[in-house]
C-alpha positions as CSV (number, residue, x, y, z in Angstrom):
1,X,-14.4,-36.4,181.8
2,X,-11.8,-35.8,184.5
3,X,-9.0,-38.1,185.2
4,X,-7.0,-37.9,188.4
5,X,-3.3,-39.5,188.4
6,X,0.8,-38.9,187.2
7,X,1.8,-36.6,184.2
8,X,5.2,-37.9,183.0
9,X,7.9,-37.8,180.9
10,X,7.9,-40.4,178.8
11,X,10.9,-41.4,177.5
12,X,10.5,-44.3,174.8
13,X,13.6,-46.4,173.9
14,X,12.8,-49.1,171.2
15,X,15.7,-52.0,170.4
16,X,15.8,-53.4,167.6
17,X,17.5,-56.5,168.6
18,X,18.4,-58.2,172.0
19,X,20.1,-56.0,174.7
20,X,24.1,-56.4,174.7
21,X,24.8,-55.9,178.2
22,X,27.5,-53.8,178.9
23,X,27.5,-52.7,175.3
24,X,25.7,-50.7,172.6
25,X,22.4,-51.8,171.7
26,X,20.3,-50.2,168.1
27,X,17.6,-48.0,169.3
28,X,15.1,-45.4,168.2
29,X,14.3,-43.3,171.3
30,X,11.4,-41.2,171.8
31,X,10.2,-38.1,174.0
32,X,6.3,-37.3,174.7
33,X,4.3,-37.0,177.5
34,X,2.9,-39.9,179.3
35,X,1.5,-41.2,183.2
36,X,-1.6,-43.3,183.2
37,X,-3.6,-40.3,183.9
38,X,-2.3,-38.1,181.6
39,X,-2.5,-41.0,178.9
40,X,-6.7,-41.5,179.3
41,X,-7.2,-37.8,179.7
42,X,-5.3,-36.7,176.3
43,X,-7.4,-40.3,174.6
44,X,-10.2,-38.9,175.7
45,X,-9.7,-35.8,174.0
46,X,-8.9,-37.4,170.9
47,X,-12.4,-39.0,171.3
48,X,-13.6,-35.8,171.1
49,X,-14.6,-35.4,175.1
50,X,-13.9,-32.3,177.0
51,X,-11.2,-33.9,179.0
52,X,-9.2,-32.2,181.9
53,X,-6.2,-33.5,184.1
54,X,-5.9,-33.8,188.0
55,X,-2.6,-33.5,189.4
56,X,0.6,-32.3,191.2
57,X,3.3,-31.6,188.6
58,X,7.0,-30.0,188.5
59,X,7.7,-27.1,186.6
60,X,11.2,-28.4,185.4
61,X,12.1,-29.0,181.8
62,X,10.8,-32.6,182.0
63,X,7.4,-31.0,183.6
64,X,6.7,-28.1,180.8
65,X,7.6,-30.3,178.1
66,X,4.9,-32.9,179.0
67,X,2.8,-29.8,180.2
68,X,2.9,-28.8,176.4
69,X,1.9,-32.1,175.0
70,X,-1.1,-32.6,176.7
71,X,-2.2,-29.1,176.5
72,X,-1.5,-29.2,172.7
73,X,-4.1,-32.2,172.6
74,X,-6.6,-30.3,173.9
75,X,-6.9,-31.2,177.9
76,X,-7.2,-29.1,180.1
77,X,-4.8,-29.4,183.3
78,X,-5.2,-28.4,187.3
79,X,-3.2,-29.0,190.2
80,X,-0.6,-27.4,192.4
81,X,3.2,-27.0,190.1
82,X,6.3,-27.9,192.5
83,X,9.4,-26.0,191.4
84,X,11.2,-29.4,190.4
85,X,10.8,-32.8,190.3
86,X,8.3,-34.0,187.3
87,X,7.9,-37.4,187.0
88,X,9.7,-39.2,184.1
89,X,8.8,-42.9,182.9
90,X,11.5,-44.9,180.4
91,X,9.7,-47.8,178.4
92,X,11.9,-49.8,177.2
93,X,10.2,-51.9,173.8
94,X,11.3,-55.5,172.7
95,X,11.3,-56.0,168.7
96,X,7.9,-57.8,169.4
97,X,6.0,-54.7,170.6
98,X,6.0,-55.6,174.4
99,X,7.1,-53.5,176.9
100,X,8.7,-52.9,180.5
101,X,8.3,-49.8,182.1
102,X,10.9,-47.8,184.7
103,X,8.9,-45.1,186.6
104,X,10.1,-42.2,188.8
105,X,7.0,-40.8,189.6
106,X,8.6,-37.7,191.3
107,X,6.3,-35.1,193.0
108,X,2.8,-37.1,191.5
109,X,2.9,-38.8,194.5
110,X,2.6,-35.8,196.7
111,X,-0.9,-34.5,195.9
112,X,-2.5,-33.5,199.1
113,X,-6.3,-33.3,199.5
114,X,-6.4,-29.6,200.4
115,X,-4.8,-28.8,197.6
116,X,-7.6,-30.0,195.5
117,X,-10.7,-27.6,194.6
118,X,-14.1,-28.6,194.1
119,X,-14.9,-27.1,190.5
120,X,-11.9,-29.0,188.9
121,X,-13.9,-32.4,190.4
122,X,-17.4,-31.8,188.7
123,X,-17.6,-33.9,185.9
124,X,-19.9,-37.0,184.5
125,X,-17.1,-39.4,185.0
126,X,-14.2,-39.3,187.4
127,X,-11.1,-41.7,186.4
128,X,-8.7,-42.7,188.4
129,X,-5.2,-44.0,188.3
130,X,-4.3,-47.2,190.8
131,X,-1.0,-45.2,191.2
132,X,-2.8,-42.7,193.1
133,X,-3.8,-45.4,195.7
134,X,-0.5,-46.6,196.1
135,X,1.1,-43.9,197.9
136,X,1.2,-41.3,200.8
137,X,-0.4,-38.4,200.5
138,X,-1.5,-38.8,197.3
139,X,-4.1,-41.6,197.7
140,X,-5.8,-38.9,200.2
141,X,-6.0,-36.6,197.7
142,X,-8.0,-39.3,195.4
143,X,-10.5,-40.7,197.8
144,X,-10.7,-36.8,198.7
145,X,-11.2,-36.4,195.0
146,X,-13.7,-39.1,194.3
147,X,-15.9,-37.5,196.7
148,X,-15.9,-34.4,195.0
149,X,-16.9,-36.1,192.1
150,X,-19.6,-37.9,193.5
151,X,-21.4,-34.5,194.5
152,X,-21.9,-34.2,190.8
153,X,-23.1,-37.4,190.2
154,X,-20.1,-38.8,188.2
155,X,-19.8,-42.3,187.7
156,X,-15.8,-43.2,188.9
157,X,-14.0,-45.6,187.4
158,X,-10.0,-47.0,188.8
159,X,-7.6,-48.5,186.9
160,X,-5.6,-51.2,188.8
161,X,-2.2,-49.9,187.1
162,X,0.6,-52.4,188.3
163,X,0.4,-55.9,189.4
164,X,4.0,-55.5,190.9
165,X,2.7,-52.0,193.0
166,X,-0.2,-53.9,194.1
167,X,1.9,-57.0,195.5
168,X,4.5,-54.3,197.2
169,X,1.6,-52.5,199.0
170,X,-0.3,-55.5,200.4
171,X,-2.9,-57.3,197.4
172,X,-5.0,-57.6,200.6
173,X,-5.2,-54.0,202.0
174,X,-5.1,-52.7,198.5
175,X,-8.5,-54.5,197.6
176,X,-10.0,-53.2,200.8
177,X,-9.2,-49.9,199.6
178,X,-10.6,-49.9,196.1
179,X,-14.2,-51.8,197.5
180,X,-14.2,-49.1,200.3
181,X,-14.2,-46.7,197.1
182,X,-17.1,-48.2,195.4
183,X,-16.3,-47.6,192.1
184,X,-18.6,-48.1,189.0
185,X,-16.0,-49.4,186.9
186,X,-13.0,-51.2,187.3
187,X,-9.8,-51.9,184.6
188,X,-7.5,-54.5,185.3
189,X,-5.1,-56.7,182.5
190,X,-5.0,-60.3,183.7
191,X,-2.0,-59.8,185.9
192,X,-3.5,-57.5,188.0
193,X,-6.3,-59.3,187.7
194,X,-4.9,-62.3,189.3
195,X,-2.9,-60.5,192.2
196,X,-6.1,-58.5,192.9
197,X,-8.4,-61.7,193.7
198,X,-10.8,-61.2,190.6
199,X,-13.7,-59.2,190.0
200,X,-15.1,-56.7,192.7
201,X,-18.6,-57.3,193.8
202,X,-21.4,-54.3,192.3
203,X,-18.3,-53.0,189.5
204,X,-18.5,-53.4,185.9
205,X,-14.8,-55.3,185.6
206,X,-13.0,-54.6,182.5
207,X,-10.7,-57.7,182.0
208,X,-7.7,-56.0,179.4
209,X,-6.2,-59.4,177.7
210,X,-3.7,-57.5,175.4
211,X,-3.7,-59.2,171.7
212,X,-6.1,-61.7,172.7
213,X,-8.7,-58.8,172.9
214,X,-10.7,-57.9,176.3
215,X,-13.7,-59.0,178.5
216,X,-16.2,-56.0,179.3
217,X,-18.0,-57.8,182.0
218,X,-17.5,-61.2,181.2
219,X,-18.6,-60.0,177.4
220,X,-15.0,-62.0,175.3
221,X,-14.3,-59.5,172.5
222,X,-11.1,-60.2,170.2
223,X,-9.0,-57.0,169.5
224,X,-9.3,-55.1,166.1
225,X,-6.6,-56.7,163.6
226,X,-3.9,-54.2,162.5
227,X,-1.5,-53.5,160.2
228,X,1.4,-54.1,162.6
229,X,1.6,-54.0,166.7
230,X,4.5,-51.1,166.6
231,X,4.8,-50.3,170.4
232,X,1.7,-51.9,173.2
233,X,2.3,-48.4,175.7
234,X,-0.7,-46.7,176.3
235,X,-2.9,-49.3,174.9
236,X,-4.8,-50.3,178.0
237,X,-5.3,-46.0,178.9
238,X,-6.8,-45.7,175.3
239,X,-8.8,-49.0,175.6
240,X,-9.7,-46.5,179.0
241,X,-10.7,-43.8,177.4
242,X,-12.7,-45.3,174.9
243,X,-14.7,-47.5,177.0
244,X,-15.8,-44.0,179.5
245,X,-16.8,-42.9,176.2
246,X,-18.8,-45.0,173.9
247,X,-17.7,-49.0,175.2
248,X,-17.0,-52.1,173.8
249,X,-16.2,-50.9,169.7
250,X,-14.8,-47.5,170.5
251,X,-12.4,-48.8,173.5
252,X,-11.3,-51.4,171.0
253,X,-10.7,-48.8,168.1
254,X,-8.7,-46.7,171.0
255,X,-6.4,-49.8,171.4
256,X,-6.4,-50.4,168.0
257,X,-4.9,-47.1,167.1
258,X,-2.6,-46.4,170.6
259,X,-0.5,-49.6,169.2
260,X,0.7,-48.9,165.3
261,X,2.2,-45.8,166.9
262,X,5.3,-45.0,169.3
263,X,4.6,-43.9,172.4
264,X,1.3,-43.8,175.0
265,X,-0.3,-40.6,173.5
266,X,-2.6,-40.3,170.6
């Protein structure tokens, strides 16, 4: 499978008790790499899928570190390298698991269609990051890309990414956008959900409900009980990952593990 969207720094910063504001606050803080795209790609691997990445990177310290991850997981990544300027994403986790996220997407959003080539496009499923429709040039580069895909058949799938992105760029035009696509399959949690306008006509919709477990279709599933919810980043691009995979059970076994462990990378 190929998945199209940012490959980030992730820089993980879990409290351990409420934020003192203007002060010191406990924290055990974390480096990996991360981006939405990055994150289903490198779960997909994990599956045990030939997996490869699609995107423009930086080739700063930030950019070969999270370069190294993934490639040490076993994708494979393509895409033009800018001299600086790699994307780097803080998550800041509460002492309950949640988390808010602070992304400076850097050169990801500067993918240009010409700078795409058909071969790294042929694949049986083509995943895309809502980030990548959110922005000039880059969202040229992934309609560009999906129809690449599409010569091979692949089935594409988008992730709606950000609730917040989506009400900045117009909830309106951004629908247009994603039904103009025609995608197979569509992930949303219920925020996005909800600032979207619901399920799109002809898609399978993949309704992410966080610890209250996820509706494949309309299909209510509970999540997997674990141990101990350590960190919730990633969980929805492992649930991802899964689900392009094998559905329901192994996109709820992807969750399952993304969240006993810090960080969005398996």
């Amino acid at each position: 499978m190929v998945s199209l969207g940012d490959l980030a720094l992730d820089v993980v910063v879990r409290v351990e008790s409420d934020v003192a504001r203007d002060a010191d606050t406990p924290a055990r803080v974390s480096l990996s790499a991360g981006g939405q795209g990055a994150n289903v790609a490198a779960w997909a691997a994990a599956l045990g899928a030939s997996a490869r990445w699609v995107g423009k990177r930086g080739g700063d310290a930030a950019g070969r570190l999270a370069a190294e991850a993934l490639q040490r997981l076993g994708v494979e990544l393509v895409g033009p390298v800018e001299k600086t300027g790699n994307g780097v994403v803080v998550s800041l986790v509460d002492s309950d698991g949640a988390r808010s996220m602070f992304p400076d997407r850097g050169v990801a959003r500067l993918l240009e269609p010409v700078e795409l080539r058909a071969p790294w496009l042929a694949c049986d499923h083509l995943h895309v990051s809502g980030y990548a429709l959110l922005a000039e040039p880059v969202v040229r580069a992934a309609v560009r890309a999906i129809d690449l895909a599409r010569v091979s058949g692949a089935r594409i799938s988008i992730d709606l990414s950000s609730w917040s992105a989506i009400r900045d760029a117009g909830a309106e035009r951004f629908r247009a956008l994603v039904e103009s696509l025609e995608p197979d399959v569509v992930f949303a949690n219920e925020d996005e959900d909800a600032v979207f306008g619901g399920p799109l006509p002809g898609a399978t919709w993949i309704l992410k409900r966080g610890i209250a477990g996820c509706s494949f279709d309309g299909d209510q599933r509970e999540a997997l009980a674990v141990p101990k919810v350590v960190d919730t980043t990633g969980a929805g691009d492992a649930l991802a990952a899964g689900w392009i995979l094998g559905g329901p059970d192994l996109a709820l076994e992807a969750a399952a593990r993304c969240v006993q462990r810090t960080g969005s990378m398996p």
